[in-house]
C-alpha positions, 0 to 999 in steps of 0.5 A, spaced: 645 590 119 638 594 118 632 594 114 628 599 113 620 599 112 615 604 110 610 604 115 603 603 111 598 603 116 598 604 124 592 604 129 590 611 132 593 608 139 600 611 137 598 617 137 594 617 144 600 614 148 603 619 153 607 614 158 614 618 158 617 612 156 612 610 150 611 617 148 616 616 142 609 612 138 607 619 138 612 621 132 610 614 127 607 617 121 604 612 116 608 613 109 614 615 113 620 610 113 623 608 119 630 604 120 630 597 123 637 596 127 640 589 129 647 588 132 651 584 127 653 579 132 646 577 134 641 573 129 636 576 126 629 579 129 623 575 127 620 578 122 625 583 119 622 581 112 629 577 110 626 574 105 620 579 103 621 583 097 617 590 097 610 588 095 609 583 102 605 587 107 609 585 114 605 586 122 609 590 127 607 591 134 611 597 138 613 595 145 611 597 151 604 599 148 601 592 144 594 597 142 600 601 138 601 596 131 601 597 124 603 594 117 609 596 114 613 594 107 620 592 107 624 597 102 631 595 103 636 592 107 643 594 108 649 590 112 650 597 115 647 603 117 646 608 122 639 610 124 638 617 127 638 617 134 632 622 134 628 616 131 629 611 135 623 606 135 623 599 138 618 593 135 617 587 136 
């Protein structure tokens, strides 16, 4: 399954990150809808927002860099999906 979220606020960290493998944080905007993907074969992340309906305001954290975190609204959830490759982001 997959969830997507709109980014509401995110801290000035993500945007200074420059580690090769955390450079991704550079591209989080706020506004911007990101896609959350989960095997089907595997339990659902903590906080994906399964039971929230759009008003909640749900908290991530971006992995590799615990200075680069945010809030996010859940916009839909989809049983199947394909998350564009170019935008991939990993969050806890």
């Amino acid at each position: 399954y997959c969830v997507e979220f709109r980014t509401e606020r995110l801290s000035q960290h993500c945007a200074r990150e420059r580690r090769p493998h955390a450079r991704w944080m550079q591209y989080l905007r706020e506004g911007h809808t990101v896609c959350v993907a989960r095997d089907t074969g595997t339990q659902r992340c903590a906080g994906d927002g399964h039971n929230a309906d759009g008003d909640k305001i749900l908290h991530w954290e971006a992995v590799g860099n615990s200075r680069c975190q945010g809030t996010w609204k859940k916009v839909r959830q989809l049983e199947e999906c394909s998350c564009p490759a170019v935008h991939s982001f990993i969050f806890t």
